[in-house]
N, C-alpha and C positions, 0 to 999 in steps of 0.2 A: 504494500500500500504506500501510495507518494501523498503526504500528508500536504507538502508544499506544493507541487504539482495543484492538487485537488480530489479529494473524495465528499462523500455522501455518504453518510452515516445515520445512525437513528437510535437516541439513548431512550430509555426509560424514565420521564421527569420525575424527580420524587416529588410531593406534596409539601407545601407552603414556601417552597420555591420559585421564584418569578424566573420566564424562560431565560431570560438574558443572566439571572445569578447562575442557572445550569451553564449555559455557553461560557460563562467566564473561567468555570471551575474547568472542564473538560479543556478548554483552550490553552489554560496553565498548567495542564497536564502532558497536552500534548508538546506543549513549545520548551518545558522541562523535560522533556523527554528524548526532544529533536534537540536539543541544545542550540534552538532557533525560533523567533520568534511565528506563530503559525496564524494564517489569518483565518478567522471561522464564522461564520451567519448560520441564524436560522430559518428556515421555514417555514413560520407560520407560529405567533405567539400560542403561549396554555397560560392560563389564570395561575395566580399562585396554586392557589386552594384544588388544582382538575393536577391529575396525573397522567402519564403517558408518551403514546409516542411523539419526540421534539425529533425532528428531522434537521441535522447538520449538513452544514456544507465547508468546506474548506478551502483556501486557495482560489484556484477558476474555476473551480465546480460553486463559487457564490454567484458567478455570473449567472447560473440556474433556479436563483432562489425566487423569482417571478414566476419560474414554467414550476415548480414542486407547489409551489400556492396555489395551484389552481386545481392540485390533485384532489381528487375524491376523501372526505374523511370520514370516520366512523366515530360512535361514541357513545356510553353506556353513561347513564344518568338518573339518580335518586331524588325528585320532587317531594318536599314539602308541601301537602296541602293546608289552604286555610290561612295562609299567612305570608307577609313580603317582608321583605329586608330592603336595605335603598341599593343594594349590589345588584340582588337577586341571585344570592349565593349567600354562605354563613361566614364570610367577612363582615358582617354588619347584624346588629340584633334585631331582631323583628320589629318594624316600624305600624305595620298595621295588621289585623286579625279578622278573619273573613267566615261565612259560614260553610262548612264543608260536607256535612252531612248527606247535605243530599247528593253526594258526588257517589255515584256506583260505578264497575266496572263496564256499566252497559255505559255509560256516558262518555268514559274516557275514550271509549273503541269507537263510537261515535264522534268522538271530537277529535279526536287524530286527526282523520285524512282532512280535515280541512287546512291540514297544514302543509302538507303535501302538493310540491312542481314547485312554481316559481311564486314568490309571494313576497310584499315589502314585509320589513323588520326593520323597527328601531332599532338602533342598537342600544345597552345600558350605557348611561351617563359616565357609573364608573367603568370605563373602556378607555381604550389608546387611540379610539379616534380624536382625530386634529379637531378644535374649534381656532380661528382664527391662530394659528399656529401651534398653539399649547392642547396640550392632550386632556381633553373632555376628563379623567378622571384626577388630573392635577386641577383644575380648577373645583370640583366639585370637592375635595381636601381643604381647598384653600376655604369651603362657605360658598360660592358662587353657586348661582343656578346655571344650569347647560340644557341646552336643548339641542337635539339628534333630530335629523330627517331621516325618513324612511329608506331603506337601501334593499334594492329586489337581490333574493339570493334565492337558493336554489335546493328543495327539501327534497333527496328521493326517495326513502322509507322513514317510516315513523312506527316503530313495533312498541306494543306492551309487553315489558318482562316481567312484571309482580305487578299485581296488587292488595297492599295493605292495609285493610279498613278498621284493623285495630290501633295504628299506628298513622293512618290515613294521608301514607303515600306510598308513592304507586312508584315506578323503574321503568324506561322503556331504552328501547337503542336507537338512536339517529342516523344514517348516511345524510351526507351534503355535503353543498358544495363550500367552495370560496367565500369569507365573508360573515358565513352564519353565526350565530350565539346562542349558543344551549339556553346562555341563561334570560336570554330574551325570550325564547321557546319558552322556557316555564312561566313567566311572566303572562305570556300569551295567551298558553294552553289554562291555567290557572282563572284567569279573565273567562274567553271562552267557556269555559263551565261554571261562571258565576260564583268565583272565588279567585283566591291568590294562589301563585305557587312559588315556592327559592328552590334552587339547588343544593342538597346537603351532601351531592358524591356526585364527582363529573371523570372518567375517565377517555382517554383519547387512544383507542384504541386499534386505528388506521389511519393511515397516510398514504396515498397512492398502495404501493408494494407494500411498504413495510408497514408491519404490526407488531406488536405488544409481545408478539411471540416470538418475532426475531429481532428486538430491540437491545440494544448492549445496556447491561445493568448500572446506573449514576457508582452505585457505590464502589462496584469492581472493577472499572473503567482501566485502573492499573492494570489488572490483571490480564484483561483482556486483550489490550493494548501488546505485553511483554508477549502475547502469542501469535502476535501480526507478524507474518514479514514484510518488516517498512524502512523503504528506500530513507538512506537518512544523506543526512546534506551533506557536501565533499569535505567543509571543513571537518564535521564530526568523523568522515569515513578515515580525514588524513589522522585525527587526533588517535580514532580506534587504534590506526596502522602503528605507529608509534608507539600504543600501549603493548601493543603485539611483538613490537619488533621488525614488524614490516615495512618495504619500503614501498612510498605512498605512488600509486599508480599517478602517470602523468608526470 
């Protein structure tokens, strides 16, 4: 693997990690590793609070990190009903409390597919969309109010994986496209059936190819790395030769 060159790669985010604290750490892993500085992006932010697959890029493989945005993503997700948060996630304590009762599983399988093809979505205020330069969720820290326009994105299954009416939330898995936000979907689907819903468990569990299943581990990333063979820079190959005793090709 040519680390500097460019690869693609795809870690496992751990939870209450921001994707850019992941990229930092992996980067200072690699460029300790190469005894050279290595340049790396991602593909496509995760919430702190959501786990899963972050897709790297390294090198000229970031010039890709437009065409990997627009891959297919997947996502498994635990709705709260009855209640919002101002995230619409469990970053923030329940702001308002709604009635939930009458929410059955005949409703929710009903109220799915209206979510389903191409459809506007706000996004949430706390996000990293731009307002007038600054990102919608630093102003909304600061006290400001922010308001979001609508952005058409692209829902193509909406499956129910539980539902818990003792506990009165329900799990389903997402495919979509570019753009979309789970946590606006709960927001939505919550509204929709005449209540509220937040996110209490968001995982990312496809990206194009890669999944969850072939994701290199945050925490073993050393390890993993020591098993690669990767091309390392000529100073390091001349420094290895040296340590070796050998004399440095060229």
């Amino acid at each position: 693997m040519d680390f500097i060159q460019g690869e693609i790669i795809a870690i496992d985010k751990p939870y209450r990690m921001s994707s850019f604290g992941a990229l930092a750490h992996i980067r200072y892993l690699l460029s300790k590793y190469l005894g050279k500085k290595v340049k790396v992006g991602h593909a496509g932010t995760l919430d702190p609070l959501a786990t899963g697959v972050l897709v790297l890029c390294t090198g000229r493989c970031t010039k890709r990190i437009e065409e990997l945005q627009s891959h297919t993503k997947e996502y498994t997700a635990t709705l709260q009903l009855g209640a919002t948060t101002d995230s619409y996630d469990c970053e923030h304590t329940v702001n308002h409390t709604y009635p939930w009762r009458h929410i059955t599983k005949e409703l929710v399988l009903e109220t799915l597919p209206q979510f389903v093809g191409d459809i506007d979505q706000v996004p949430p205020t706390y996000s990293a969309c731009k307002v007038d330069g600054a990102r919608a969720y630093q102003l909304r820290r600061n006290g400001e109010q922010v308001e979001l326009q609508p952005k058409r994105v692209r829902i193509d299954e909406i499956e129910l994986t539980d539902f818990d009416a003792e506990q009165h939330r329900i799990s389903i898995r997402v495919v979509c496209g570019k753009g979309t936000y789970i946590r606006a979907l709960a927001r939505d689907l919550g509204r929709a059936m005449g209540s509220g819903a937040y996110l209490t468990d968001l995982r990312r569990t496809r990206v194009g190819d890669f999944t969850v299943d072939n994701c290199i581990s945050f925490d073993h990333f050393c390890e993993w790395l020591a098993e690669q063979d990767v091309v390392m820079p000529k100073q390091e190959e001349k420094k290895h030769n040296r340590v070796e005793g050998k004399k440095p090709i060229g």
